[in-house]
Each structure stands twice: as structure tokens, then as C-alpha cells.
C-alpha positions as CSV (number, residue, x, y, z in Angstrom):
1,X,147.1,34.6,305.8
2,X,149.1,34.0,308.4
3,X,146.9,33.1,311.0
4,X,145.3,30.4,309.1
5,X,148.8,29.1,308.2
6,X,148.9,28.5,312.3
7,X,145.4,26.7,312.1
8,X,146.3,24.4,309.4
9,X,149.8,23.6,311.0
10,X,147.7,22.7,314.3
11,X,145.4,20.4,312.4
12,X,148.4,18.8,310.3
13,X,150.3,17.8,312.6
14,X,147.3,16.8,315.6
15,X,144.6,15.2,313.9
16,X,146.1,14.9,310.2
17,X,143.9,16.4,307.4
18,X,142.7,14.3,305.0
19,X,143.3,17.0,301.8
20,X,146.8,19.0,301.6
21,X,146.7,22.4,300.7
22,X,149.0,23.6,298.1
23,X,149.3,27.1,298.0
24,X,149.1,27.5,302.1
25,X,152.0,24.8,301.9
26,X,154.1,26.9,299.6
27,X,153.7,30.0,301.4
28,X,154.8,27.8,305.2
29,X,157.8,26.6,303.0
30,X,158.5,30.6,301.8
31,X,158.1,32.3,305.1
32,X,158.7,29.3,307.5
33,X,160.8,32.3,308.9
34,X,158.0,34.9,309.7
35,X,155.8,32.5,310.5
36,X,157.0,29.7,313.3
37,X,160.6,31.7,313.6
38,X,161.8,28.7,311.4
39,X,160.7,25.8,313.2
40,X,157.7,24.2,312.7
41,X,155.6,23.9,316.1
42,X,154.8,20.4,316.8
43,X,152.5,20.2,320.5
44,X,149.6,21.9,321.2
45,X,151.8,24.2,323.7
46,X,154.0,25.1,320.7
47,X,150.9,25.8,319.0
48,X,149.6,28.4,321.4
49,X,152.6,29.9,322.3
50,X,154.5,30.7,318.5
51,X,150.9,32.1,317.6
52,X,150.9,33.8,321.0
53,X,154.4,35.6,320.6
54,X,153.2,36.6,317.3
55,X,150.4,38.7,318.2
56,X,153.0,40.3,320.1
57,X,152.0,39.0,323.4
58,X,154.5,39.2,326.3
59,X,156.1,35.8,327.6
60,X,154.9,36.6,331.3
61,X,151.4,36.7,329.8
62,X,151.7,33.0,328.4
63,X,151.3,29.9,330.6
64,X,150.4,26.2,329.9
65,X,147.2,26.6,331.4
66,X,144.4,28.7,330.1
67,X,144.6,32.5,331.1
68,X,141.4,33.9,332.3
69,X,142.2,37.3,331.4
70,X,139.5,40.1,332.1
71,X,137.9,42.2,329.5
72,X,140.4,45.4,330.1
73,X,143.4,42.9,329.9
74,X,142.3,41.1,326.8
75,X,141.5,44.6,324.7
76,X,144.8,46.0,325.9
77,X,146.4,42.9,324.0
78,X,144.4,42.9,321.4
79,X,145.5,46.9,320.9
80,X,149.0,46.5,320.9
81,X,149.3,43.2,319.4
82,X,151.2,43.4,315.9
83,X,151.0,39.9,314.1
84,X,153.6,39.0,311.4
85,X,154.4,40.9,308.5
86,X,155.5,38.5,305.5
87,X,158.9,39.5,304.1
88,X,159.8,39.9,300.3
89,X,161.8,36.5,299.7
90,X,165.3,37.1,298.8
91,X,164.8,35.8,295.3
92,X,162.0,38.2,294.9
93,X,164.1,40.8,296.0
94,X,167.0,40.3,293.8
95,X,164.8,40.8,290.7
96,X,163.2,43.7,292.5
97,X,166.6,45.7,293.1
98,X,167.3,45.1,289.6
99,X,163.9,46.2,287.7
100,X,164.0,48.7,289.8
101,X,167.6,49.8,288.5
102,X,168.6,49.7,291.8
103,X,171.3,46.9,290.9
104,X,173.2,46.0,288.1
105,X,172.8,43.0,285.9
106,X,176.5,41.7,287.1
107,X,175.4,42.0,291.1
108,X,172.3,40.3,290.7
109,X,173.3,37.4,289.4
110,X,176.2,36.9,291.5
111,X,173.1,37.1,294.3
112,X,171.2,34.5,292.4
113,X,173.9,32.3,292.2
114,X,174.5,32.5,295.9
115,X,170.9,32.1,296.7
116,X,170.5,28.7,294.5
117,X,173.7,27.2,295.7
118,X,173.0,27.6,299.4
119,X,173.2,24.7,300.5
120,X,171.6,25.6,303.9
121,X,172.3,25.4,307.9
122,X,172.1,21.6,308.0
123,X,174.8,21.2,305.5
124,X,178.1,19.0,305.9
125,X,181.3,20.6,306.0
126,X,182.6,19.1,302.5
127,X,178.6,20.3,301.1
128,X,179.8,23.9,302.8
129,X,183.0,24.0,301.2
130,X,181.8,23.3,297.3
131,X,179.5,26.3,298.1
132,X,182.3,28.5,298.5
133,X,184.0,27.5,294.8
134,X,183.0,30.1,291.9
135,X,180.9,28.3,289.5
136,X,182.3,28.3,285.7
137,X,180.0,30.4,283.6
138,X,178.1,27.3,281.7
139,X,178.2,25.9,285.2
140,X,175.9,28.6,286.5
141,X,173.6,29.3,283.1
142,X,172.5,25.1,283.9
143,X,171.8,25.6,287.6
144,X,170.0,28.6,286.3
145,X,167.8,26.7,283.8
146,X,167.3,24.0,286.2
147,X,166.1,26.4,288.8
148,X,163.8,29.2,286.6
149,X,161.1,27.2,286.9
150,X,160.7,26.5,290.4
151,X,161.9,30.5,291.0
152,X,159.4,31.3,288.8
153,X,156.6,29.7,290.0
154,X,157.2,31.8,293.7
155,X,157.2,35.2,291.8
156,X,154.0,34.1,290.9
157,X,152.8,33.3,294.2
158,X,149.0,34.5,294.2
159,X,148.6,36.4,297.8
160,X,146.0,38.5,296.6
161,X,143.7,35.2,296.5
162,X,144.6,33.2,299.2
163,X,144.2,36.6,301.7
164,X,140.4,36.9,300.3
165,X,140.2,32.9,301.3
166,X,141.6,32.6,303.7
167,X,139.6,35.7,305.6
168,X,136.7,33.9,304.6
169,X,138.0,30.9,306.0
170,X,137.8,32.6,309.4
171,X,134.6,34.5,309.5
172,X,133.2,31.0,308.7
173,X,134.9,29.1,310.9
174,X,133.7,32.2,313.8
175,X,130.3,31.6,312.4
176,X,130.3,27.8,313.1
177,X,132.0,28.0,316.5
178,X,129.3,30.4,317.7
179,X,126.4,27.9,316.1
180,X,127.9,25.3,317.6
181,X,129.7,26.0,320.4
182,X,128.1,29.0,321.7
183,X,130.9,30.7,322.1
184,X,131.0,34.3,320.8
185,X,134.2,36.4,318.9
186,X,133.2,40.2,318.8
187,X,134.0,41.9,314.7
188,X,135.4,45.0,314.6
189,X,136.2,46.7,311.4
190,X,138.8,49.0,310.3
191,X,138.2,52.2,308.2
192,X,139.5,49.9,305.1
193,X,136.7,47.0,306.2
194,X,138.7,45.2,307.5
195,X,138.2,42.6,310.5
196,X,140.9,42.8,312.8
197,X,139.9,40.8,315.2
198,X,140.4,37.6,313.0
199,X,143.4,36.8,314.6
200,X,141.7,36.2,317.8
201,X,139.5,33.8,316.6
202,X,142.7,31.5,316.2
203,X,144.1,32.7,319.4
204,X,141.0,31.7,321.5
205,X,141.1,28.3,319.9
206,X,144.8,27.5,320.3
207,X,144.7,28.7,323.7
208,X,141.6,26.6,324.3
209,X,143.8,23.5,322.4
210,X,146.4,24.0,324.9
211,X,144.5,23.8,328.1
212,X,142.6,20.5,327.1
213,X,146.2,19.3,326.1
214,X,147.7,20.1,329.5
215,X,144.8,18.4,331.3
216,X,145.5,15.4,329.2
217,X,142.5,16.4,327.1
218,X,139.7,15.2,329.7
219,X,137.8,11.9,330.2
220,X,136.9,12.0,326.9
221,X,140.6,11.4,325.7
222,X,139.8,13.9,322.2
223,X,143.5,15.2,320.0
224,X,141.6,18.5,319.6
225,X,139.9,20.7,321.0
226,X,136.3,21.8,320.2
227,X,136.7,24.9,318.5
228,X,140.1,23.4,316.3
229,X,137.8,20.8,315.7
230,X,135.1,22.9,314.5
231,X,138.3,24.8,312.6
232,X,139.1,21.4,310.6
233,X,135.5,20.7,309.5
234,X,135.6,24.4,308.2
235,X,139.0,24.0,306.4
236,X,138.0,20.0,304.8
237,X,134.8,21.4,303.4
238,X,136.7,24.2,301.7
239,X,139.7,21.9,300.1
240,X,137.0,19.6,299.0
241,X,136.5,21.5,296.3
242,X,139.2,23.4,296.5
243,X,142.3,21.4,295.1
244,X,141.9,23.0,291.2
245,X,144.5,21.1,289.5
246,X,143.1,17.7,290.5
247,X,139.5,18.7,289.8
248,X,140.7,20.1,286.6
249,X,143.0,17.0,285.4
250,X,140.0,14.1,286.2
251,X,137.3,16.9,284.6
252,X,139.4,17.1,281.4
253,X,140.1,13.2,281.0
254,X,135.9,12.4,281.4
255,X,134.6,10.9,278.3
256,X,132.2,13.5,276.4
257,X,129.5,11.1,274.9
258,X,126.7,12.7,272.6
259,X,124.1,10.8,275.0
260,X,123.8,9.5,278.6
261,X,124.6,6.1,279.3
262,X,120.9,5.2,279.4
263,X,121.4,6.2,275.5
264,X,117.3,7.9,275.9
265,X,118.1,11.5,276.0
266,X,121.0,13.6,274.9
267,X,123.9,14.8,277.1
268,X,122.6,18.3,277.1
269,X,122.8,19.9,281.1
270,X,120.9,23.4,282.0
271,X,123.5,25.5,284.9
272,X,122.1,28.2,286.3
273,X,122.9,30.5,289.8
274,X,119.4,30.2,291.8
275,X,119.1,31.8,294.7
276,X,116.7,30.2,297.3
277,X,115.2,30.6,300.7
278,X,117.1,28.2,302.8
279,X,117.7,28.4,306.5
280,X,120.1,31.0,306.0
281,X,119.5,31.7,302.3
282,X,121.6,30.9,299.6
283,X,122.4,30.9,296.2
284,X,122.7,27.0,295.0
285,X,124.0,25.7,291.3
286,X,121.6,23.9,289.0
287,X,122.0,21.4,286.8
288,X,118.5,20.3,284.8
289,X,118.3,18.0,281.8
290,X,115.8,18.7,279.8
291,X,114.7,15.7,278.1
292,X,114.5,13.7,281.4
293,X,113.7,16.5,284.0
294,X,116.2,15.7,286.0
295,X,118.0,18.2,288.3
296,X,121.0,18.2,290.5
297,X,122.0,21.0,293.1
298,X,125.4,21.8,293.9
299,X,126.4,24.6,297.2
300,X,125.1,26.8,298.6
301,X,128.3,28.6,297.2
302,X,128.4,30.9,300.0
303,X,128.9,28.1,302.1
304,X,132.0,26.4,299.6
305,X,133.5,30.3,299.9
306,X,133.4,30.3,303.5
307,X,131.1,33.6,303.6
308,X,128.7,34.6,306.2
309,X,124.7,33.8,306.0
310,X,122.9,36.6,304.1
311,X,126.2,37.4,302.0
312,X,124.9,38.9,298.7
313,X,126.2,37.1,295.8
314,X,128.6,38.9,293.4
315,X,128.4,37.5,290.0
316,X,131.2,39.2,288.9
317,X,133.3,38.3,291.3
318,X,136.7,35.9,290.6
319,X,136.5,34.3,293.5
320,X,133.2,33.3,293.2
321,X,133.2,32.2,289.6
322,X,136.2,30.5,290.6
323,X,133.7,28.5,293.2
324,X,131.1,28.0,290.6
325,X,133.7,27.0,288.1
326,X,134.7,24.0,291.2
327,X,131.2,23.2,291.6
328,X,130.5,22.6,288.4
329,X,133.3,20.3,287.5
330,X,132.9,18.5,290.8
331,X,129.3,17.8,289.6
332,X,130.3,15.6,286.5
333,X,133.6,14.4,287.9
334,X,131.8,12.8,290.9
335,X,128.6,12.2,289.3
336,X,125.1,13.6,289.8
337,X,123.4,10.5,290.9
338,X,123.4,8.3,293.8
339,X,124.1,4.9,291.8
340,X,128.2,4.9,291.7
341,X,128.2,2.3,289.3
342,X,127.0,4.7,286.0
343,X,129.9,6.1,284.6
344,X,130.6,9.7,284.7
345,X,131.0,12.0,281.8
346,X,131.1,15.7,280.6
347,X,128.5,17.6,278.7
348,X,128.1,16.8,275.4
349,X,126.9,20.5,275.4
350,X,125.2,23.0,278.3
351,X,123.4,25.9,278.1
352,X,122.8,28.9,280.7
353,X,119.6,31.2,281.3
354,X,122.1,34.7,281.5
355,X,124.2,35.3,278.7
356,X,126.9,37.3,280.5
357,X,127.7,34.3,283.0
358,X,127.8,32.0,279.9
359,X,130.7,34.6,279.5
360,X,132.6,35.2,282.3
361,X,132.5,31.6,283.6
362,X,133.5,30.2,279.8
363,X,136.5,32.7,280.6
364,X,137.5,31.6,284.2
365,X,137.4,28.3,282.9
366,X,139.5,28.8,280.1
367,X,141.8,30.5,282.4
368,X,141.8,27.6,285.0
369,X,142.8,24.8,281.9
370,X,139.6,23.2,281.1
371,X,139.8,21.7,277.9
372,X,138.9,23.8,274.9
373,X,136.0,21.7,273.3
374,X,134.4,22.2,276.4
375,X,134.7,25.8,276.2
376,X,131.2,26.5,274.4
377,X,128.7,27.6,276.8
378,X,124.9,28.5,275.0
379,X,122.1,30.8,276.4
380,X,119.3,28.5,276.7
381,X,116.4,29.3,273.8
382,X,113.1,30.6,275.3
383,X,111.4,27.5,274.8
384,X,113.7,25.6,276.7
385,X,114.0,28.3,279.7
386,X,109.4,28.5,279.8
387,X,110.0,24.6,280.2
């Protein structure tokens, strides 16, 4: 995670993104701490050297210009670098000690109330002072309602998820530098499978960042360098169908209409998972109406998932009906054809060729907040799937 959190801090505040990301927002705002020693880095110099400090890099190893480090040097680093380690937030560990039975009811609350009055390092002196006066008891169950919610909603932070994304993130933004750049990241996995080397990938293109930057970035006068460059395509293409509540909120307002607007054929779609022989291949959604034969693609969804070319695709996998889910609500939000000007609209009713996707997909969707009267998937008859 925390590597990526550095890449998308670059891009914010260098070239701007054009999409926010939630969830990595929330996690900068809950471990600002662990990850920029609480302050945001704001030049590309800041950029390179937090990140660098955080690998556990030593200060005499880090200079504004690019260090061209020899092979022994850079594996030496890369052995004894560290990274961050995300600490349990101080809420989170107040309900720990006391599920734990660790604490008593009394203590933790007295915690709790310390932790929402706080009113932090920038506060005035008279701000400072109210901090230190013992709330009345109906004085602290209302800043307790008022705050449950918003404490609530970081207990239920999903880390498992946005590790998995944002690892793929990085192989595929490895992937495209080396496609595009030529320029090569070795992978070396751990017992566990896991790539350690990820965090190198970010190194090499923040320390790249920071040598354009102190050369005034060239005749060519870019904000970015190539590889953060090739970072921010990488990151864009995965918010553009990433931002779920959004997606989910225009996908549930769309008229639902028994026929298309031409008023011909019913508003019946076909989705099925095909996978084809592109240049690398792929697995790509389909959308087929059979009365009018008409078919739209959506993907490849390894692609949207940031995986590598030739990644085998897991049907079962959360993260990837997740993706599908995305794609297929970004098909009828945006609309399937080029003409802009024919409304959009949700199924009037769809149909699959497997009956255990129908399944699993009906149930992600559920789970993400689609609208219930959407939530009745078919398996296509046999006649329909021979045509």
C-alpha cells in the first residue's frame, strides 16, 4: 500500500489527477504519520527523499541529483531496506484493548473521549484549554453519537482489498514502463509469493522525478517525469472504473424501459466472460442483443485489474467480479454506442451463458448496492446461446 500512497501523492500534487481516490485518500489521512512523517511532501525532491528514508535508505546515500549506484550498492539497499509498517490507529486500539479484556469499559471511554476532543497541534490556546474541561456525561454520549459514524467507517477500513490493488497497480505500472520506456525492474518473489521488489519500481521513478526536476526538467519543460508519467496513465485507467459509489449511484438512477429507444427490439442484453486471442490475450465482457445482433465489448479485465499479460482469469475471484461488476455498469451508464445523443438505460432483463456467474456476480452486485429489481440475472435458453 504504502508505496502507491507515495505515487499517487507525486501525481496529486505535480500534474493533478483528474479522478480522486477514496479509499487511498482515507488511508493518507489515517497514517499521514507512517507514511510522510506527518507532512505531506510537496516537490519532486520531497518526493524522492520521504520515499527514500522510508526504504530505510541512509541520508548520505540521498542527493538532489540522480545516484548512479552500481549493481552491489543497489542490492545491498535493497536487502536492508525496511519500508513502513502501518500502525493500529489509536481509535482502533482502544476498542482492541477492550475486546480483548485488556481494559475496562470505564478506561476506554475516558480514551475515547480524549481522542475525539483532541483538538490537535494547530490549536489555539483558548481551543487547548476547553480540551482540558471534563465533559458532562450527556455532553460526551452526543459527541459520541455524532462521531460513531465517522469512527466506524475507519474500523471498517478494507486493507485486505486495496493491498491486492494496489500490488496490481504496480506490476502493471512495471509492465508499461518496460513496454514503453524500455527500462527494466527485476521480480523477485518471497517464499509467501510475494514481490518484494515493488517498492523499487516507485523508487526508480521518484528518483528519476527528482533529477529531471533539478535540471529544470530539460528542454522539453515536462512536470513529470517519464516513468511517473507512465505511473499516472496506469493509476487514471484504474479509477476510471474504479470510483464504485458513483458508478453505482448513476447505474441505479438509469431508466429501465421494456424496449430500446428505437422501440424495435426488447431491452434484453446477453453478458458473458470471453476469453480471446489478443496481442497479449485476454478475457473481454460481452454484451449481445439478440433481436438486433448487436454487441458491445468491455476490458480486457485483466487490463482494468492492473494484472500482467497471460494472467489466468479467476472466476471466483472478488476482485475480479468486483471488475466485471464495474464493467458492466459502466457499459449502460456511459452507453454502448457511439451516438451520445440516445439516452442510456438499464436492462429490462439479461441473461448469462454459465449459471454459476449468473450467481456469484448477482451476489457481488447485491453486495455493492445495485438496486434490487435489477438483481435477476437468467441463464440464457439453448436456443438463444446456438444463435
Amino acid at each position: 500500500i504504502w508505496p502507491t500512497a507515495h505515487v499517487y501523492n507525486a501525481l496529486q500534487q505535480s500534474s493533478g489527477i483528474s479522478r480522486s481516490w477514496p479509499e487511498m485518500d482515507t488511508l493518507i489521512d489515517l497514517h499521514m504519520t507512517a507514511l510522510f512523517a506527518n507532512q505531506i511532501p510537496l516537490s519532486p525532491h520531497e518526493f524522492y527523499v520521504r520515499f527514500a528514508l522510508a526504504l530505510g535508505l541512509p541520508m548520505s546515500s540521498i542527493s538532489r541529483s540522480n545516484i548512479h549506484r552500481s549493481n552491489n550498492t543497489a542490492q545491498r539497499f535493497q536487502q536492508s531496506a525496511s519500508g513502513i509498517k502501518l500502525k493500529v490507529t489509536e481509535v482502533s486500539d482502544v476498542f482492541r484493548q477492550y475486546f480483548e479484556k485488556k481494559s475496562t469499559l470505564e478506561v476506554c471511554l475516558l480514551k475515547l473521549d480524549k481522542l475525539m476532543r483532541d483538538p490537535g497541534a494547530r490549536a489555539s490556546k483558548k481551543e487547548k484549554e476547553a480540551w482540558k474541561r471534563p465533559l458532562t456525561n450527556l455532553q460526551f454520549l452526543a459527541m459520541l453519537e455524532e462521531n460513531i459514524p465517522r469512527i466506524t467507517r475507519r474500523l471498517r477500513f478494507d486493507y485486505i482489498t486495496l493491498t491486492k490493488q494496489c500490488a496490481k497497480l504496480l506490476k502493471s505500472m512495471r509492465q508499461q514502463i518496460m513496454l514503453q520506456l524500455g527500462v527494466t525492474y527485476p521480480m523477485r518473489l518471497t517464499d509467501d509469493s510475494v514481490d518484494q521488489t515493488l517498492p523499487w519500481i516507485v523508487m526508480g521513478m521518484l528518483e528519476e522525478n527528482n533529477s529531471l526536476a533539478s535540471n529544470q526538467w530539460g528542454a522539453q519543460g515536462a512536470t513529470i517525469g517519464p516513468q511517473l508519467r507512465v505511473a499516472k496513465e496506469e493509476i487514471e485507467k484504474f479509477l476510471g472504473t474504479y470510483k464504485p459509489q458513483d458508478l453505482i449511484s448513476n447505474f441505479n438512477i438509469l431508466p429501465r424501459p421494456a424496449r430500446t429507444p428505437s422501440g424495435l427490439v426488447p431491452n434484453h442484453w446477453d453478458i458473458s466472460i470471453r476469453h480471446v486471442a489478443l496481442t497479449p490475450p485476454g478475457d473481454l465482457v460481452f454484451f449481445v442483443q439478440p433481436d438486433s445482433q448487436y454487441v458491445h465489448v468491455e476490458g480486457p479485465i485483466h487490463i482494468v485489474e492492473g494484472q500482467t499479460p497471460g494472467h489466468v482469469l479467476n472466476p471466483k475471484s472478488l476482485v475480479t467480479l468486483r471488475t466485471i461488476a464495474r464493467l458492466i455498469m459502466k457499459a449502460f451508464v456511459e452507453g454502448m454506442g457511439a451516438d451520445s445523443s440516445i439516452p442510456t438505460s438499464a436492462p429490462w432483463t439479461w441473461a448469462t451463458n454459465e449459471p454459476n456467474f449468473a450467481r456469484r456476480i448477482v451476489k457481488v452486485m447485491t453486495d455493492m448496492g445495485v438496486r434490487q429489481d435489477l438483481m435477476n440475472m437468467t441463464v440464457v435458453d439453448a436456443d438463444e446461446a446456438a444463435a
